[in-house]
PyMOL Python script that loads the backbone (N, CA, C, O; Angstrom):
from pymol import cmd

cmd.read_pdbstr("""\
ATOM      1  N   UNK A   1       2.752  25.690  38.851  1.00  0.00           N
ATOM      2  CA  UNK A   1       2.256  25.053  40.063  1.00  0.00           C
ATOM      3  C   UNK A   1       1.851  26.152  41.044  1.00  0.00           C
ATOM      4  O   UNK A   1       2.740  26.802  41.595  1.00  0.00           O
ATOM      5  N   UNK A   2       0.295  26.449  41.348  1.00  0.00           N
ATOM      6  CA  UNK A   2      -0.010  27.298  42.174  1.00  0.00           C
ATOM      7  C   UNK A   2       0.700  26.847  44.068  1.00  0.00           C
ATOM      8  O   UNK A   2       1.390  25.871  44.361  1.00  0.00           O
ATOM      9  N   UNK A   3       0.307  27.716  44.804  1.00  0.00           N
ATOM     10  CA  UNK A   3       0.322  27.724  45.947  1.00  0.00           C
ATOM     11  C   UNK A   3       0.104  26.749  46.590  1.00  0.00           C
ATOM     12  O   UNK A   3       0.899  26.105  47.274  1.00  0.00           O
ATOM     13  N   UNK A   4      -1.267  26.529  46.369  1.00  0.00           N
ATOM     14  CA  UNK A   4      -2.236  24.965  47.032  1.00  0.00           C
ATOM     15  C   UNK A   4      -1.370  24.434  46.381  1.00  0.00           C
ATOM     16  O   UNK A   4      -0.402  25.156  46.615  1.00  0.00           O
ATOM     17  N   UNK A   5      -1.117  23.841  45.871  1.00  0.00           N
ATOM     18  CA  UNK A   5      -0.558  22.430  45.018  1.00  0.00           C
ATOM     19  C   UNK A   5       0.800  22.082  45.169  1.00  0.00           C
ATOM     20  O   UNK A   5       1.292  21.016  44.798  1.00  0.00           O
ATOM     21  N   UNK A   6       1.584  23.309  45.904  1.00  0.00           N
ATOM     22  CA  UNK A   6       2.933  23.046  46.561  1.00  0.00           C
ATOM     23  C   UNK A   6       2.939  22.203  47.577  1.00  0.00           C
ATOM     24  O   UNK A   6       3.437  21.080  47.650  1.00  0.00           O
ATOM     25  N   UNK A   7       2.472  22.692  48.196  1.00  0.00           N
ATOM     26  CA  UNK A   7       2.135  21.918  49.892  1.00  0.00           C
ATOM     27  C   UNK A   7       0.992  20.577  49.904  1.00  0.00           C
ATOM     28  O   UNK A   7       0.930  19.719  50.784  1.00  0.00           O
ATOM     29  N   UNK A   8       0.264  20.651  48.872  1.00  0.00           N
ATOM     30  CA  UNK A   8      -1.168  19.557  49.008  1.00  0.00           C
ATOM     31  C   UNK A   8      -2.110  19.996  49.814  1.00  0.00           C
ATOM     32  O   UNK A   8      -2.303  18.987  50.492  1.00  0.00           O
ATOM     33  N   UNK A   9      -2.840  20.807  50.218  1.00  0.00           N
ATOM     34  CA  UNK A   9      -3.299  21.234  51.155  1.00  0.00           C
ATOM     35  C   UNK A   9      -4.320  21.968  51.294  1.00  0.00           C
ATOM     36  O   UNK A   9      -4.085  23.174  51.367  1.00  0.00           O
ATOM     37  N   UNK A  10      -5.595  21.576  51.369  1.00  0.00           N
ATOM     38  CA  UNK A  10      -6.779  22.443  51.059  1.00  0.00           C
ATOM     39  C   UNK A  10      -6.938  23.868  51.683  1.00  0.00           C
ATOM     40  O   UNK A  10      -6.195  24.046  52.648  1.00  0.00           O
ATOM     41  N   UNK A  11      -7.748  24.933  51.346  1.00  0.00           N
ATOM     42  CA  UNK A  11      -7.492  26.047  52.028  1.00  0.00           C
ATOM     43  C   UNK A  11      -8.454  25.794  53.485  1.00  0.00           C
ATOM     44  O   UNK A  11      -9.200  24.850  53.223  1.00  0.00           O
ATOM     45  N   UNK A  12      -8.637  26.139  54.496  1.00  0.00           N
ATOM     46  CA  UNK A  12      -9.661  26.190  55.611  1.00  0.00           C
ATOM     47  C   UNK A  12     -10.892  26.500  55.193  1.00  0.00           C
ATOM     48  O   UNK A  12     -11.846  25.877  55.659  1.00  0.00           O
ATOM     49  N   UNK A  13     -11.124  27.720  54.050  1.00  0.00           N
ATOM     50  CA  UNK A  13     -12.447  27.947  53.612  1.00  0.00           C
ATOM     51  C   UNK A  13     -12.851  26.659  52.711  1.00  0.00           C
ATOM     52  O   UNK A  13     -13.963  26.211  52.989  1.00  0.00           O
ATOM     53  N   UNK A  14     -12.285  26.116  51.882  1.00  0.00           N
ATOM     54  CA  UNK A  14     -12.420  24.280  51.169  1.00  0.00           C
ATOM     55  C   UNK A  14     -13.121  23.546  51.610  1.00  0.00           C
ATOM     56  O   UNK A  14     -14.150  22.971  51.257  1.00  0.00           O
ATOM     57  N   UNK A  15     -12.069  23.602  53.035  1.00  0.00           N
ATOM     58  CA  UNK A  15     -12.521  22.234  53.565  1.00  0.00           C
ATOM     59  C   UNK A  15     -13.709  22.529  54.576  1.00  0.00           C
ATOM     60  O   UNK A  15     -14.579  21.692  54.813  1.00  0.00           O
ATOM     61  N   UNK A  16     -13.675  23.640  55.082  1.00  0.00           N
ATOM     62  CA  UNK A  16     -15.553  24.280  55.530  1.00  0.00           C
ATOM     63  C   UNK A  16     -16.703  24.035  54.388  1.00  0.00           C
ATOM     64  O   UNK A  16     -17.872  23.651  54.347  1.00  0.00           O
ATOM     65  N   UNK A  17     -16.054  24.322  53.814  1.00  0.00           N
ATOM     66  CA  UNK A  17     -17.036  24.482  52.345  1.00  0.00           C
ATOM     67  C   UNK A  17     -17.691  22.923  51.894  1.00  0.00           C
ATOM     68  O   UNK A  17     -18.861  22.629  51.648  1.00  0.00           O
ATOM     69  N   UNK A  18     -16.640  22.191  51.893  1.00  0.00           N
ATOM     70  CA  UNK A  18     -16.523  20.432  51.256  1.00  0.00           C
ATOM     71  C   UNK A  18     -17.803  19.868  52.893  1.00  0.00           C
ATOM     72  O   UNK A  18     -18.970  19.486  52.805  1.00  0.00           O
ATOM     73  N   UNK A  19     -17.152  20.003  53.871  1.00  0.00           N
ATOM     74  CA  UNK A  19     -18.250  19.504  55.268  1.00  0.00           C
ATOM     75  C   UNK A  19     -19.578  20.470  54.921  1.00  0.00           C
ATOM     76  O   UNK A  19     -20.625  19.832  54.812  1.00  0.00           O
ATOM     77  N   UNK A  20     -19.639  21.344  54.808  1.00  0.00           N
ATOM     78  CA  UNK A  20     -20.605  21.901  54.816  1.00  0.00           C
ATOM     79  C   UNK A  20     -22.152  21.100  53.495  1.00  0.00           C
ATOM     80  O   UNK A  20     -23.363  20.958  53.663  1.00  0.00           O
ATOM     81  N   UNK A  21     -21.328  20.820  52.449  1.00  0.00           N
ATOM     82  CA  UNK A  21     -21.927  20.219  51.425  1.00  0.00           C
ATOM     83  C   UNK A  21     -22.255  18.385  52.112  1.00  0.00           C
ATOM     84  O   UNK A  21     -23.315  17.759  52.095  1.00  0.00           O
ATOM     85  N   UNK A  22     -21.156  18.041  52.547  1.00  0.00           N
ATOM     86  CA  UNK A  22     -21.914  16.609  53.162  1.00  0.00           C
ATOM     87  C   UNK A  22     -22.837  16.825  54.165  1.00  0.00           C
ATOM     88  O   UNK A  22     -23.586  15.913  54.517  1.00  0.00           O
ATOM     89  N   UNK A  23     -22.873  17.873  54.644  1.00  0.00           N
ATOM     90  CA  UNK A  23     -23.860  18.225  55.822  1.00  0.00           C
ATOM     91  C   UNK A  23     -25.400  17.917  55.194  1.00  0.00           C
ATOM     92  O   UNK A  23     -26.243  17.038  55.366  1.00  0.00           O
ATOM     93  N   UNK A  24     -25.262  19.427  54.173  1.00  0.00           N
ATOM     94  CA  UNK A  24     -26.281  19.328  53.484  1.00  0.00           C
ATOM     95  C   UNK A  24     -27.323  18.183  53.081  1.00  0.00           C
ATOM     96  O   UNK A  24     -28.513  17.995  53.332  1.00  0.00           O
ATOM     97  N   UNK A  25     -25.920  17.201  52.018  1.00  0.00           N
ATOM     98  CA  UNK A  25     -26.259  16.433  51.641  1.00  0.00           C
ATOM     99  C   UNK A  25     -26.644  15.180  52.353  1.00  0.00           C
ATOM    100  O   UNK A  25     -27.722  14.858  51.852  1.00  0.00           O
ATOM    101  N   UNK A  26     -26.335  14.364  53.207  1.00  0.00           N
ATOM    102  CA  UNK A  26     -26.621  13.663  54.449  1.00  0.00           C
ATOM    103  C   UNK A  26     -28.305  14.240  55.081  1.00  0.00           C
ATOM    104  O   UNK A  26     -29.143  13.416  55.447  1.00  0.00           O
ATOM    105  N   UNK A  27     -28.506  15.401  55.107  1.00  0.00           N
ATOM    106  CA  UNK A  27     -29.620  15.848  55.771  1.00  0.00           C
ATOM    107  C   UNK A  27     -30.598  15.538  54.725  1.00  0.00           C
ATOM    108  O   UNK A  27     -31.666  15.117  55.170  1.00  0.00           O
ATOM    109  N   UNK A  28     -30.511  15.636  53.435  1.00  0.00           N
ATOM    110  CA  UNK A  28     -31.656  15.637  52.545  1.00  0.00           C
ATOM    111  C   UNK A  28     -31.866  14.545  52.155  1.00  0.00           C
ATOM    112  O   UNK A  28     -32.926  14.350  51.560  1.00  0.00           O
ATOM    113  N   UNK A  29     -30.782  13.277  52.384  1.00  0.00           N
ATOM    114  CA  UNK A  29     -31.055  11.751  52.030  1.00  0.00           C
ATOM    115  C   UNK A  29     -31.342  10.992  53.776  1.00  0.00           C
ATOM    116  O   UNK A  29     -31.657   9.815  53.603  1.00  0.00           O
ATOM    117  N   UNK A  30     -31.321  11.250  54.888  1.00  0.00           N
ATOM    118  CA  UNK A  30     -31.256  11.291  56.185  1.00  0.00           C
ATOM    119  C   UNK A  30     -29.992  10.266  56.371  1.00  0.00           C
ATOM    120  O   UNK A  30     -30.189   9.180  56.915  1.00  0.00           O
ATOM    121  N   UNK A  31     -28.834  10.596  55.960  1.00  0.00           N
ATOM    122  CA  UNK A  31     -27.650   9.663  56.119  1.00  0.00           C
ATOM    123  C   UNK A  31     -26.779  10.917  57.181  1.00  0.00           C
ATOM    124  O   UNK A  31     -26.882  12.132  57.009  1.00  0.00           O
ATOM    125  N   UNK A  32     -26.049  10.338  58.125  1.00  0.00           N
ATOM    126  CA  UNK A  32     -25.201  10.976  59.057  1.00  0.00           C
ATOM    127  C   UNK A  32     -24.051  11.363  58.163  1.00  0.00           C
ATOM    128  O   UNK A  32     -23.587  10.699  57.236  1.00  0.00           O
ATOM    129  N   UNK A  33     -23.693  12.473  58.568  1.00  0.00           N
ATOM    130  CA  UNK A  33     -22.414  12.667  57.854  1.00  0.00           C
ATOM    131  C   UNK A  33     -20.803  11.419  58.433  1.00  0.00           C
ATOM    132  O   UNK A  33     -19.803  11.037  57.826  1.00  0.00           O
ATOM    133  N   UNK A  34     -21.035  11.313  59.055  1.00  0.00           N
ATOM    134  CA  UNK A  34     -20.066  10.225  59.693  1.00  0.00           C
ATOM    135  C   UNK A  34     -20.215   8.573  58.927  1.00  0.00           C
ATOM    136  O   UNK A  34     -19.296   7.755  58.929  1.00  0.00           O
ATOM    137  N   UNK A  35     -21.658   8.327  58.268  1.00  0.00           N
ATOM    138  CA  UNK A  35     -22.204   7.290  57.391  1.00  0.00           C
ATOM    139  C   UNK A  35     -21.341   7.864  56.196  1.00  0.00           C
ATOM    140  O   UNK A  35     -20.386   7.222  55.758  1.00  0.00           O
ATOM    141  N   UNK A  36     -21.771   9.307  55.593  1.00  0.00           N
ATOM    142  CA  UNK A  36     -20.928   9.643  54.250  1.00  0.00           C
ATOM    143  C   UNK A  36     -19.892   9.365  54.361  1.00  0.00           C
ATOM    144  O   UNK A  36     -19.528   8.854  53.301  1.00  0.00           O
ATOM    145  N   UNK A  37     -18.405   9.413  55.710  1.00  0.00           N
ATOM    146  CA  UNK A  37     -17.409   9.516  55.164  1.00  0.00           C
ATOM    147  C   UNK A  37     -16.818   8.195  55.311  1.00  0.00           C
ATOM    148  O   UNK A  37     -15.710   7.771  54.982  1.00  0.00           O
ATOM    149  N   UNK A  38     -17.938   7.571  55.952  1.00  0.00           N
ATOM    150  CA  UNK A  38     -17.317   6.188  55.952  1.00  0.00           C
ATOM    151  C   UNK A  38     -17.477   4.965  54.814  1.00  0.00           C
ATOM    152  O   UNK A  38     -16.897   3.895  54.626  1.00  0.00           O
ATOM    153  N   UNK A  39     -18.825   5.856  54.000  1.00  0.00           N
ATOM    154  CA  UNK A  39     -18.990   5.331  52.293  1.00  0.00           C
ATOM    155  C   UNK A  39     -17.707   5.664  51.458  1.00  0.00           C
ATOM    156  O   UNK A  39     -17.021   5.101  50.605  1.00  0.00           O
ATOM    157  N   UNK A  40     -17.723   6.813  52.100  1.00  0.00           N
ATOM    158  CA  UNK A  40     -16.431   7.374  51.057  1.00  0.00           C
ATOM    159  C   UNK A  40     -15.043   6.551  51.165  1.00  0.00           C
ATOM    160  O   UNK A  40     -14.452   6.068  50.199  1.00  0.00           O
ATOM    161  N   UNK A  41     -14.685   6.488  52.332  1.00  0.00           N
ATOM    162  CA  UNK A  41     -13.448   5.800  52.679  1.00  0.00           C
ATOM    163  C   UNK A  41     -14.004   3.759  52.404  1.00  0.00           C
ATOM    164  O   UNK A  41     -13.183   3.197  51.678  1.00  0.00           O
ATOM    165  N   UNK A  42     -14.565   3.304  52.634  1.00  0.00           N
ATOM    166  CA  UNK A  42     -14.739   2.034  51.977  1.00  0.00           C
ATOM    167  C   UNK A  42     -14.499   2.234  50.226  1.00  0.00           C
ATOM    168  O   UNK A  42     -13.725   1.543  49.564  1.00  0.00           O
ATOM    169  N   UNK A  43     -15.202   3.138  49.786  1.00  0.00           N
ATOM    170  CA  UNK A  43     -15.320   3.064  48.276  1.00  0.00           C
ATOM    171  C   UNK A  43     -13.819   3.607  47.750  1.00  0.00           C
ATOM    172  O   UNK A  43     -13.568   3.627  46.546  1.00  0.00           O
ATOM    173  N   UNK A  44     -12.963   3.993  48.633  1.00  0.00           N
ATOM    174  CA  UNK A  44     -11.369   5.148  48.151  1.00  0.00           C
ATOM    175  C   UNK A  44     -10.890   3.632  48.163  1.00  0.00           C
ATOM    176  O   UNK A  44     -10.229   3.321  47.172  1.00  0.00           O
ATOM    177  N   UNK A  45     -11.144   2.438  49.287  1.00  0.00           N
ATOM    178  CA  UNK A  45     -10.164   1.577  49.496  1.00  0.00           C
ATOM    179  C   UNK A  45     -10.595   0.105  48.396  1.00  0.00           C
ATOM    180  O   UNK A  45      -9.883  -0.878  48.193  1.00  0.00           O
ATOM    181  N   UNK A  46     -11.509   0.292  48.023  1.00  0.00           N
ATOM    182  CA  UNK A  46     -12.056  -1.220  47.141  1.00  0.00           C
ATOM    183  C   UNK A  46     -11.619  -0.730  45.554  1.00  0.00           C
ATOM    184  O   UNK A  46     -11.340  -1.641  44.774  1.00  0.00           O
ATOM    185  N   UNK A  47     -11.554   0.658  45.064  1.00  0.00           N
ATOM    186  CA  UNK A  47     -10.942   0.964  43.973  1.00  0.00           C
ATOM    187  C   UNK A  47      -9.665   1.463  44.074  1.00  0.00           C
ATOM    188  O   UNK A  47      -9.130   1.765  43.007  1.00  0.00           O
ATOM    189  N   UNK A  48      -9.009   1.635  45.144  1.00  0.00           N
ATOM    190  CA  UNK A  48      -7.583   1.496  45.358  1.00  0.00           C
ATOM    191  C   UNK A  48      -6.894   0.176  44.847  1.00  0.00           C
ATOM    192  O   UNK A  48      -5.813   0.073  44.268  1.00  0.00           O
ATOM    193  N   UNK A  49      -7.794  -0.813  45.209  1.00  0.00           N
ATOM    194  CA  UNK A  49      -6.980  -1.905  45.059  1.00  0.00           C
ATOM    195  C   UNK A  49      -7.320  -2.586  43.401  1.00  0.00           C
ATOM    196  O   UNK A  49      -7.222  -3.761  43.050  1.00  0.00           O
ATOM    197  N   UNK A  50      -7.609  -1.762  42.841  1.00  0.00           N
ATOM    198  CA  UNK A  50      -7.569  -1.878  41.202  1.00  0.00           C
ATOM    199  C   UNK A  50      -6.590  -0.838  40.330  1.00  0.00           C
ATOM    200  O   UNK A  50      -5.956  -1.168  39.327  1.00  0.00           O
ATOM    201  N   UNK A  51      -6.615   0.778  41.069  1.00  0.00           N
ATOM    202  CA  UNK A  51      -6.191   1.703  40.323  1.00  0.00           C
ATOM    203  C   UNK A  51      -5.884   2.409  40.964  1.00  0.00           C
ATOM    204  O   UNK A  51      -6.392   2.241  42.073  1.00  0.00           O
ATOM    205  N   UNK A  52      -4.973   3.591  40.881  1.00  0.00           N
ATOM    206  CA  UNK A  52      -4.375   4.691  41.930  1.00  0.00           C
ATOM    207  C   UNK A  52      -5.439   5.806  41.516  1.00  0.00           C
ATOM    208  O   UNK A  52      -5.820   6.096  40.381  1.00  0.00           O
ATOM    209  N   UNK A  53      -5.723   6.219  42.441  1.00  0.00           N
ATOM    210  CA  UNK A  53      -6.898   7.285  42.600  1.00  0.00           C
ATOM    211  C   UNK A  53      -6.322   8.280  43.462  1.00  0.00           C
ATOM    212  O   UNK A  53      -5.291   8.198  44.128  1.00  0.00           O
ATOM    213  N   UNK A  54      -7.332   9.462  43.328  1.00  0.00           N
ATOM    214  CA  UNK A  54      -7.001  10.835  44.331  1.00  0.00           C
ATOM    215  C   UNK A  54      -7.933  10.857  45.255  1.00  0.00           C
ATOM    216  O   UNK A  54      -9.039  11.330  44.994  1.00  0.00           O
ATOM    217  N   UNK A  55      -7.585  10.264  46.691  1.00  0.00           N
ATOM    218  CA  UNK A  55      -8.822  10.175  47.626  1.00  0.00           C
ATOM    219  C   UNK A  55      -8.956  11.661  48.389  1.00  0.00           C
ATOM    220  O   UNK A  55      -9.914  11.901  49.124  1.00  0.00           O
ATOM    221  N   UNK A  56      -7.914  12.608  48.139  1.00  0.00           N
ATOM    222  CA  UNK A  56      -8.418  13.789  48.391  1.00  0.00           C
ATOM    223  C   UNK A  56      -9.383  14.879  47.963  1.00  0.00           C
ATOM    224  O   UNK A  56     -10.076  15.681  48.589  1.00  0.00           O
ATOM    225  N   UNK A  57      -9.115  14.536  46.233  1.00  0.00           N
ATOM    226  CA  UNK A  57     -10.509  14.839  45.845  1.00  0.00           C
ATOM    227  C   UNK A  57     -11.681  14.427  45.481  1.00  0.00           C
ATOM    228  O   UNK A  57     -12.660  15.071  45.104  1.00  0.00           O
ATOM    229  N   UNK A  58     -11.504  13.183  45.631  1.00  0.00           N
ATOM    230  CA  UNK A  58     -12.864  12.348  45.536  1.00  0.00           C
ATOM    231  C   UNK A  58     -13.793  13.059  46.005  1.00  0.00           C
ATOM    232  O   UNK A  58     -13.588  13.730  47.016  1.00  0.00           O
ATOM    233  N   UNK A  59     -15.018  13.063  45.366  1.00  0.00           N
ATOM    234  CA  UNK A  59     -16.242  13.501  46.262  1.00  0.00           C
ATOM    235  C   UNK A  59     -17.455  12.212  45.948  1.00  0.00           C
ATOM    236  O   UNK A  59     -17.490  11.536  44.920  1.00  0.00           O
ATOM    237  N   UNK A  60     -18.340  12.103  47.046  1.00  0.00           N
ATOM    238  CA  UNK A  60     -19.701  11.065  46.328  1.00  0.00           C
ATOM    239  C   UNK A  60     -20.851  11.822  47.458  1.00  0.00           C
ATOM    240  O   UNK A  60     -20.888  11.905  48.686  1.00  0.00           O
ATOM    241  N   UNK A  61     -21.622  12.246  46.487  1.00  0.00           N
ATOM    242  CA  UNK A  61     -23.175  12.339  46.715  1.00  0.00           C
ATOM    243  C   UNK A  61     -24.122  11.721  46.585  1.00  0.00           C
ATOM    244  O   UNK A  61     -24.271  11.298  45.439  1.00  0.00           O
ATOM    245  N   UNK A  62     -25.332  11.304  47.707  1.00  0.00           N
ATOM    246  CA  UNK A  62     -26.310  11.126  47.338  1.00  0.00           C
ATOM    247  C   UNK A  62     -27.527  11.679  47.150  1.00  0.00           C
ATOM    248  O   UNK A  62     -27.756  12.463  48.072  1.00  0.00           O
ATOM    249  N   UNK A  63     -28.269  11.633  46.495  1.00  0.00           N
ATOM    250  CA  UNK A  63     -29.582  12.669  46.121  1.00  0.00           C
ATOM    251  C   UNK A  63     -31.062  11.562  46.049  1.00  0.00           C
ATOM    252  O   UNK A  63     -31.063  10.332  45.999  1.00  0.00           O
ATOM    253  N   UNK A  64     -31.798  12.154  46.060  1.00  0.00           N
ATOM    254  CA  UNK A  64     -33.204  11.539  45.964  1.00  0.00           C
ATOM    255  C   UNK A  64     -33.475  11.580  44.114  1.00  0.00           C
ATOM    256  O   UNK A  64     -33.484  12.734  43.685  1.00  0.00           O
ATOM    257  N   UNK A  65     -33.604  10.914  43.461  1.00  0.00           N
ATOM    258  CA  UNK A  65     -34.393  10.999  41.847  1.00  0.00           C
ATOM    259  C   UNK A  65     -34.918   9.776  41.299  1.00  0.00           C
ATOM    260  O   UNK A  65     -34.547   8.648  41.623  1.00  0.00           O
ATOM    261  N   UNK A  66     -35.634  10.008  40.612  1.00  0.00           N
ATOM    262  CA  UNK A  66     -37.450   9.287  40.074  1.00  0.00           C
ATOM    263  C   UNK A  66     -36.358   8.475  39.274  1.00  0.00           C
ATOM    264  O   UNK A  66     -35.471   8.898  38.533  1.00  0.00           O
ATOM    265  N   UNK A  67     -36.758   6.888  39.724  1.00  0.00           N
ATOM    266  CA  UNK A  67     -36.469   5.969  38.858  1.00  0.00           C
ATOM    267  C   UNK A  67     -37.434   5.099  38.298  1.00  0.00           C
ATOM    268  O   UNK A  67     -38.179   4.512  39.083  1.00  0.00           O
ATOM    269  N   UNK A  68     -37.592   4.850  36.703  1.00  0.00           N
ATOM    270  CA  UNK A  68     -38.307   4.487  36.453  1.00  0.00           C
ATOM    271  C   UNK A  68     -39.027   2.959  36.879  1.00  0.00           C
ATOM    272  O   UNK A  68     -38.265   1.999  36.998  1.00  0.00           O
ATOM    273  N   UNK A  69     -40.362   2.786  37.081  1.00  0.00           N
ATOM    274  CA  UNK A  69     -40.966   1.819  37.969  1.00  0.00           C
ATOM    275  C   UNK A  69     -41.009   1.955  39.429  1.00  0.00           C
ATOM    276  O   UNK A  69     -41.454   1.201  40.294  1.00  0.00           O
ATOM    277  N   UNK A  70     -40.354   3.270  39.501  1.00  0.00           N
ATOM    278  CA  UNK A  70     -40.917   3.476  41.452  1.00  0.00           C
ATOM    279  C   UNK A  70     -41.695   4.810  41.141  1.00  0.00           C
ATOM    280  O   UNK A  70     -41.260   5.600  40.304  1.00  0.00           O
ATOM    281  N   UNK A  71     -42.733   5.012  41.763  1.00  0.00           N
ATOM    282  CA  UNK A  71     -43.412   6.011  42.304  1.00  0.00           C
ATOM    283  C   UNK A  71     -42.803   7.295  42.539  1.00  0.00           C
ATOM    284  O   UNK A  71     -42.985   8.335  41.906  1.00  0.00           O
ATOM    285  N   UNK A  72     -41.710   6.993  43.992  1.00  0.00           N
ATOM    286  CA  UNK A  72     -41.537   7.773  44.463  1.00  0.00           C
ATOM    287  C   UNK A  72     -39.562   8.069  44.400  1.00  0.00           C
ATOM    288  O   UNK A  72     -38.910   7.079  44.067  1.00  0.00           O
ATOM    289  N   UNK A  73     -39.069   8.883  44.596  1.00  0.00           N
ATOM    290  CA  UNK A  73     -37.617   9.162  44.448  1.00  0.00           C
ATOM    291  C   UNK A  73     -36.886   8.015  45.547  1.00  0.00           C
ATOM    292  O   UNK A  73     -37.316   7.684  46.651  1.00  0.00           O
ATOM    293  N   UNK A  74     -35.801   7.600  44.938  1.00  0.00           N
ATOM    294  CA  UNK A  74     -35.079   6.843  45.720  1.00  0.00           C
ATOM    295  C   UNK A  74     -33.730   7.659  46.162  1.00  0.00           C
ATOM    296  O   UNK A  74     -33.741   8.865  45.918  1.00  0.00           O
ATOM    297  N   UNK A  75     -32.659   7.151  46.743  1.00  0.00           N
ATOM    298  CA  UNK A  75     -31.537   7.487  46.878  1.00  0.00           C
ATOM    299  C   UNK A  75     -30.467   7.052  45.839  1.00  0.00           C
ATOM    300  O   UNK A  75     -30.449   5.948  45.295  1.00  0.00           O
ATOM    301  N   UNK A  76     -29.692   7.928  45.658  1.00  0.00           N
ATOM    302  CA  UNK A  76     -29.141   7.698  44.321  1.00  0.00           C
ATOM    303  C   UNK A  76     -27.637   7.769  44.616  1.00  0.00           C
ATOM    304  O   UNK A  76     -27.291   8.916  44.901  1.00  0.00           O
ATOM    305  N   UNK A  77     -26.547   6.774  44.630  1.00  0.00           N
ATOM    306  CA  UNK A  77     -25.005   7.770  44.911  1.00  0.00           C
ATOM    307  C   UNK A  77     -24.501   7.902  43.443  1.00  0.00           C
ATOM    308  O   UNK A  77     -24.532   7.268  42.389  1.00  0.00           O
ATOM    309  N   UNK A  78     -23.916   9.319  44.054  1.00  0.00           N
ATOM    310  CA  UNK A  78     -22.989   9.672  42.810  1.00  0.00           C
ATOM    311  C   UNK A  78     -21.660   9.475  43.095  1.00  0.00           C
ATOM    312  O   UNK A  78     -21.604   9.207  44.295  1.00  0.00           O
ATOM    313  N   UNK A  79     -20.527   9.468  42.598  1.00  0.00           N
ATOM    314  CA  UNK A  79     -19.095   9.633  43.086  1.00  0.00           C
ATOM    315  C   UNK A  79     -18.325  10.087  41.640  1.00  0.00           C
ATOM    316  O   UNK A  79     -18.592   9.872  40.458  1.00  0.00           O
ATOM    317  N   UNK A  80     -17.212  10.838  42.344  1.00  0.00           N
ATOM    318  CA  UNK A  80     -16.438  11.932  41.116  1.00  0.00           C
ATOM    319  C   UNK A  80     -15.130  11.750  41.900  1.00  0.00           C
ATOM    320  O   UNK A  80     -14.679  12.560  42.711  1.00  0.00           O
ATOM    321  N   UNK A  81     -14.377  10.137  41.416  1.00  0.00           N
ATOM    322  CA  UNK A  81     -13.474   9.967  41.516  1.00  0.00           C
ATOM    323  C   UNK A  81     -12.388   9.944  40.882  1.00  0.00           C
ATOM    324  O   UNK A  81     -12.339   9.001  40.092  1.00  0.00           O
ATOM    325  N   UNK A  82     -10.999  10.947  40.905  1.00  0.00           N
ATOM    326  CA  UNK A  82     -10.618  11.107  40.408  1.00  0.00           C
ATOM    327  C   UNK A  82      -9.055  10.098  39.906  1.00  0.00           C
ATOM    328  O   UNK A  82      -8.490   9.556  40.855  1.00  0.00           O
ATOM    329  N   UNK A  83      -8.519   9.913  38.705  1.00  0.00           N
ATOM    330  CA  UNK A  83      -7.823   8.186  38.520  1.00  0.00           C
ATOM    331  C   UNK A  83      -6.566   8.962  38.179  1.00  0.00           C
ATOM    332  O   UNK A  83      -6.541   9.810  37.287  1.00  0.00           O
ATOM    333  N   UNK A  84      -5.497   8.626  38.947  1.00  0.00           N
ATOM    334  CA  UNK A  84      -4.013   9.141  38.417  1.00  0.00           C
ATOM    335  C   UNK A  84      -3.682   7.867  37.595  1.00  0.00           C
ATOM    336  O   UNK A  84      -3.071   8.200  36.580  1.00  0.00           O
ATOM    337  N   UNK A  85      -3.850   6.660  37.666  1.00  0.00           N
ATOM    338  CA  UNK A  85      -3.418   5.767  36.870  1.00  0.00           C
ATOM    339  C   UNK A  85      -4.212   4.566  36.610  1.00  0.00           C
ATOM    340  O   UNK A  85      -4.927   4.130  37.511  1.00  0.00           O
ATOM    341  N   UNK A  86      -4.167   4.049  35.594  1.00  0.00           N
ATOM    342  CA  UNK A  86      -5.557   3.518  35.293  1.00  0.00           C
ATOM    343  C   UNK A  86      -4.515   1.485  35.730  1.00  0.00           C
ATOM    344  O   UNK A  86      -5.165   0.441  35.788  1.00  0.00           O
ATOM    345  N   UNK A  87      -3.349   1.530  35.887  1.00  0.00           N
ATOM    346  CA  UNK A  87      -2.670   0.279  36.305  1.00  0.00           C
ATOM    347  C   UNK A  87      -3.092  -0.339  37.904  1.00  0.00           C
ATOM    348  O   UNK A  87      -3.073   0.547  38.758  1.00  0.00           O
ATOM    349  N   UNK A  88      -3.297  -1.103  38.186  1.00  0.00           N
ATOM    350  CA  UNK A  88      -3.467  -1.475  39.233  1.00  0.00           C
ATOM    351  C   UNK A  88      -2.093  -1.563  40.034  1.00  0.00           C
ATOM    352  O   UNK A  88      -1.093  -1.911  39.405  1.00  0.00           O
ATOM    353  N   UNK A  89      -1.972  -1.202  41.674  1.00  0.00           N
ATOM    354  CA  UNK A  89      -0.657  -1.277  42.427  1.00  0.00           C
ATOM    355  C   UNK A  89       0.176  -1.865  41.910  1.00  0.00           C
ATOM    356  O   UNK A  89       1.278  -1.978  42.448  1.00  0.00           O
TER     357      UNK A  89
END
""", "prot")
cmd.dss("prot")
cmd.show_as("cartoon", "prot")
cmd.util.cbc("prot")
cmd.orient("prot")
């Protein structure tokens, strides 16, 4: 068991690092970062109530990519949620 994982506790450079990427990402789909974390936290709490999940490391992105029958790129979410138990509460 490393360091981080004693305490639970991201390092300061992490969690700069983790905002910095919703920044990004929010700017290139024109979603507020305050919209991202409030996707995020709806989506931690509607699969909570099926399965125990890690809402600390959850991450979800959205990106622009060509779906077939549109022209032009849409918005796309991703999410990389992670499942400690696949039982519901």
């Amino acid at each position: 068991m490393g360091f981080k994982n004693f305490f639970g506790r991201k390092k300061s450079r992490e969690i700069a690092k983790d905002r910095l990427k919703i920044l990004l990402i929010s700017d290139r789909v024109n979603c507020s970062p305050e919209m991202m974390e409030m996707i995020k936290t709806d989506i931690a709490k509607v699969i909570s109530k099926y399965m125990k999940i890690d809402t600390e490391s959850m991450e979800i992105q959205i990106s622009k990519t060509g779906v077939k029958g549109h022209e032009s790129k849409v918005p796309t979410l991703y999410a990389n949620i992670p499942i400690l138990d696949l039982h519901s509460k």
